[in-house]
N, C-alpha and C positions, 0 to 999 in steps of 0.2 A: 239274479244277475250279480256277478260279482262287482263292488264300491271301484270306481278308481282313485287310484292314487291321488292325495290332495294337490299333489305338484299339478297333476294334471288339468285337474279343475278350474285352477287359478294359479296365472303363470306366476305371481309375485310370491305365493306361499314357497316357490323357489329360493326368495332372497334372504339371508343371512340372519341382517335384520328383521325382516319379517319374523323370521322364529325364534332369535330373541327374544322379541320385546309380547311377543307371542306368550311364552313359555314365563316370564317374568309375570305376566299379568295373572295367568294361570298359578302362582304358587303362590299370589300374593291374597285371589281369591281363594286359595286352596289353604290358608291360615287361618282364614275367616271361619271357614265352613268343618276345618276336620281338626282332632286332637294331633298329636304328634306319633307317627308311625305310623297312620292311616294310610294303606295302600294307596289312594288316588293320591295324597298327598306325595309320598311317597316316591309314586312314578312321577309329578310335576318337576319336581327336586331334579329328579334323573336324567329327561329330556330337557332341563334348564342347562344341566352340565355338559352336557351332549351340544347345543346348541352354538358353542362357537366355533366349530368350522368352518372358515372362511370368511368369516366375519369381518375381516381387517385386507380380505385382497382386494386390491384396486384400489385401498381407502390410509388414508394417515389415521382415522380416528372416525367414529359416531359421536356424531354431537345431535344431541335430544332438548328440545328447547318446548318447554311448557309454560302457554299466557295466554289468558284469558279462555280458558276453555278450550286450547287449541292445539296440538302438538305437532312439532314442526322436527323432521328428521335430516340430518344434515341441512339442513337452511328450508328443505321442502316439506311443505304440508300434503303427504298421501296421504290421502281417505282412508286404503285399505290396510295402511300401516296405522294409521291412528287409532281406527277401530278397534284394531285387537289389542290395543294397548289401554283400554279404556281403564282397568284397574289400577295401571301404573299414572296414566297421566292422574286419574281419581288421585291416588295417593300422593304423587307430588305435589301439587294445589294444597291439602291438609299439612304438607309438611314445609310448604311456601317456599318449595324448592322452583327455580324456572332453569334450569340446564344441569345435563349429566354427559358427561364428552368421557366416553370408554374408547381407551389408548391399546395399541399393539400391546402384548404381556398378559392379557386382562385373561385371569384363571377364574375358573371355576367357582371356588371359597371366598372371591372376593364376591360376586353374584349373589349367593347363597348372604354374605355380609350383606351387602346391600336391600337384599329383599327381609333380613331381620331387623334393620336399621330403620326402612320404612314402616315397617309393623312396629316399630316397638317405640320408636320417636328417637333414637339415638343413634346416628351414623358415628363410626369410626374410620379415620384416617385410611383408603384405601390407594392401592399404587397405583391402579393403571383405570381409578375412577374419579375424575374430579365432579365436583358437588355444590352449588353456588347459585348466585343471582347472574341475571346479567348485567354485564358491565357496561361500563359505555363504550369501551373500546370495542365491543362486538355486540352492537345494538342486535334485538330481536326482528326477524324478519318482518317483512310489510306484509299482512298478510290481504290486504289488496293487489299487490303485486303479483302474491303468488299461483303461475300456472297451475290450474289441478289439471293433474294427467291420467284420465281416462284411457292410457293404451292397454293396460289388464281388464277394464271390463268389457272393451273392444273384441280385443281376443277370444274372453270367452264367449261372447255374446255369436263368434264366428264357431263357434265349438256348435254351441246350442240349435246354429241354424245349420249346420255342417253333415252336425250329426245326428240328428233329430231321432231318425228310427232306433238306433243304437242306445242314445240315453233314457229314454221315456223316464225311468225312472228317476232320474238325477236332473232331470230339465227346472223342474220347480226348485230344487237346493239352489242350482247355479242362478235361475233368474233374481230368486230372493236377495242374493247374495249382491248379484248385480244392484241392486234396489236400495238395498242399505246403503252403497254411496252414494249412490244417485240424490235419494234421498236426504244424506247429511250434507250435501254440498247446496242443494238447493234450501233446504231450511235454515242453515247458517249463515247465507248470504240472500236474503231477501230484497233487500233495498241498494245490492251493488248489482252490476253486470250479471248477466247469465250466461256463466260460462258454460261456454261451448266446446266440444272436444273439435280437435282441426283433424284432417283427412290427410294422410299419410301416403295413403297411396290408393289408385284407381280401386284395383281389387279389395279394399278396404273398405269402399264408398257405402255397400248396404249396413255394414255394420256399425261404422261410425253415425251415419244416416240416423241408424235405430236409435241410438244412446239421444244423440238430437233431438228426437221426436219426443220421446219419454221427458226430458227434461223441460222441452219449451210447454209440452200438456200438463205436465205438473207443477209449471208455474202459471199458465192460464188455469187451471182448477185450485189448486191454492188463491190467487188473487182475487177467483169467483166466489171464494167462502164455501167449499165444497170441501167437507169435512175431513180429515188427516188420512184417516182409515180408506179411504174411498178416493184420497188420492191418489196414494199406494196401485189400488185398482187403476187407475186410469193412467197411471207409469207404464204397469204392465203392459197395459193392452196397445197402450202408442208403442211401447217399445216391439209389441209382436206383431202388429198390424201388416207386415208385409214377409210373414212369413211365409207363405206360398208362393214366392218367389223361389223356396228352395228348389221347387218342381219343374221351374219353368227351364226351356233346353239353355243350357250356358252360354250358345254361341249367340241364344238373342237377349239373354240379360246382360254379356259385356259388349254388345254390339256397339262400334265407336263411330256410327253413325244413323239417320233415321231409320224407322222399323217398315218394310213392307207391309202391305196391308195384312196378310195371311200372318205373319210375324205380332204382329199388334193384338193380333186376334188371340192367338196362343197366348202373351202377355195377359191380358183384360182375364184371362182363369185366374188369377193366385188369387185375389178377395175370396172366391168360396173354393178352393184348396183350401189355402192358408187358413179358413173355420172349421171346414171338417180335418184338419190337423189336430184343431185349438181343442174342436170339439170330442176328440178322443182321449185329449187326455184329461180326466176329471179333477186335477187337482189347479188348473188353471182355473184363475176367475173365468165365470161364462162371459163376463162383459169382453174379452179380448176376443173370441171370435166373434162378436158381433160388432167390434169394431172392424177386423182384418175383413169381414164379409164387407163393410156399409163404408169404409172410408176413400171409396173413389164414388160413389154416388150423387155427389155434389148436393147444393140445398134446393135445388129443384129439381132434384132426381133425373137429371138428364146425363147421369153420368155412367157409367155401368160397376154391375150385372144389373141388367134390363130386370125391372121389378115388375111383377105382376098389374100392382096397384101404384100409385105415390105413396109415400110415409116420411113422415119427418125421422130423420138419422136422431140414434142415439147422443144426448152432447156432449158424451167424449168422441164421439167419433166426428163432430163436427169442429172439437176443437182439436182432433188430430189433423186433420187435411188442412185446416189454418197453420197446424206445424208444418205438415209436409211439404205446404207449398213455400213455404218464406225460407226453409233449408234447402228445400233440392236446389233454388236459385241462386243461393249465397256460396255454391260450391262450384269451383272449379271443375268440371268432366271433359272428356274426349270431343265432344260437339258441343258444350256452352261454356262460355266465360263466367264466372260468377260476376253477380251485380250487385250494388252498392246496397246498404238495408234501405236507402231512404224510395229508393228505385222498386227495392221490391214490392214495399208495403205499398207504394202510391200504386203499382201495380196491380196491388189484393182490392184495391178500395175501386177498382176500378169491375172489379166483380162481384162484389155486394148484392144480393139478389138472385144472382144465379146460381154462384159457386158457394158463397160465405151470408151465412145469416147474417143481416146487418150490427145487430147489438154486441155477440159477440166478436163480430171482424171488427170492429173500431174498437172494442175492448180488447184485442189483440194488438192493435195497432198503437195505441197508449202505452201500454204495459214495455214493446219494444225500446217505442221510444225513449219509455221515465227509464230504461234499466239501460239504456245503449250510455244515456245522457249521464246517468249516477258514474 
């Protein structure tokens, strides 16, 4: 199968800066690693120089602001702009630089200066690059303040479930991908809010949904002491747990009002779709079909696909349907109002026993609270 295009994959690898600051990190790890005139080197140089096209429309300037472990692009902290820049923000920090504001003009050679100036410890005077601390006259962002905006991992996460039979092969790159912010956003901010991506629009609701789930399960399994690596896993699997929803007929998954019976019935298949999906592709942890199969089961198994016997659900999959249920309520749809958090938990607590294991449901319900409260 032929790669697609990285634009494709990820709508931000689009932006300008994106593949600056891309390409920057790239030849600054690529000084590290090769002598001078090394091909890979070589080509990093060449798509750096290549790189500012369009870089300056719609913008007076890129201003890069590096503190405390954090990089902040025009006043906003993106995840998946941060990340790829991890070489440059690394080298900034060593060179105790906190802001670099690249002005309309800004050529090539000056690029090429800068990224020898951080290698080498000596910046020289460049035109359309200022170099400095920050002032006070333009304090560093709050970075409590700052909205992280999951609308790129949205998108692709709508590719993933969109096009499922088409990608097999690139399904694992994109979800990983998705993960790695996921990830850095909730380990950098542990003791504040859990930020949540907001819902855009109706047709948006399964995927934004997904990013939710992932996030609220991997900060209940983090808070559980449930080891880094195997967090990871229990991302995935909340984040794909309702993928057999791709199968089900459109007219009854955007249906803007309640499901006929026969309708509901159709609905109640995607848990075991959505595993034998999971389950063909091998490079998915196996714990995510056996989440998407077990997370409407409920904790007294009275929920379906009708099980043979009772069994206690996996607990990731016990602590996804505690995700599930505190998101689908706090959003606005077609037929419900969203409700307040305090509404919904006193809600969950009101099913304890049936729906939600007791220990973890009040330990979900904590963790809301201490992270609403922060």
């Amino acid at each position: 199968m032929t790669a697609q295009p990285e634009w494709s994959l990820s709508p931000i690898a689009a932006d300008p800066r994106y593949r600056m600051l891309r390409h920057i990190s790239r030849v600054l790890r690529g000084r590290s690693l090769y002598p001078a005139g090394h091909p890979q080197l070589r080509d990093a140089v060449n798509e750096l120089l290549g790189s500012l096209d369009g870089l300056f429309e719609g913008r007076e300037e890129v201003r890069i602001v590096a503190v405390d472990d954090r990089l902040f692009i025009d006043d906003v902290r993106s995840l998946e702009l941060e990340m790829v820049s991890h070489d440059l923000k690394g080298r900034l920090k060593t060179r105790g630089i906190e802001l670099l504001i690249f002005q309309p003009g800004l050529e090539g050679h000056e690029l090429l200066a800068l990224v020898d100036g951080l290698t080498s410890g000596t910046l020289p005077p460049l035109p359309h690059i200022q170099i400095g601390k920050l002032s006070a006259e333009r304090p560093q962002p709050d970075a409590a303040a700052v909205q992280v905006d999951f609308g790129s991992q949205i998108q692709e996460l709508r590719q993933i479930f969109e096009g499922w039979d088409e990608i097999q092969g690139l399904v694992v790159d994109q979800v990983e991908r998705i993960m790695r912010v996921l990830e850095d956003q909730l380990f950098a901010n542990r003791s504040s809010l859990i930020s949540l991506a907001s819902l855009k629009s109706y047709d948006e609701y399964t995927y934004t949904h997904a990013i939710n789930i992932a996030i609220l399960t991997m900060a209940q399994a983090e808070s559980l002491g449930v080891p880094k690596r195997l967090v990871h896993d229990f991302g995935v699997a909340a984040m794909l747990h309702d993928v057999g929803k791709t199968l089900v007929p459109e007219h009854i998954l955007k249906k803007p009002s309640k499901l006929e019976p026969h309708e509901y019935e159709e609905m109640k298949k995607h848990p075991i779709t959505g595993s034998i999906l999971l389950l063909r592709n091998p490079s998915i942890p196996k714990l995510a079909a056996i989440v998407a199969y077990e997370h409407h089961l409920l904790y007294n198994a009275s929920g379906y696909p009708a099980l043979p016997r009772p069994r206690t659900q996996h607990l990731c999959s016990m602590l996804t349907s505690l995700s599930d249920f505190y998101d689908a309520l706090r959003t606005n749809r077609p037929y419900q109002t969203a409700r307040p958090s305090d509404e919904i938990l006193a809600m969950l607590q009101t099913r304890i026993g049936t729906h939600f294991e007791e220990r973890l449901a009040r330990h979900f319900v904590s963790l809301i609270q201490a992270r609403t409260a922060a």
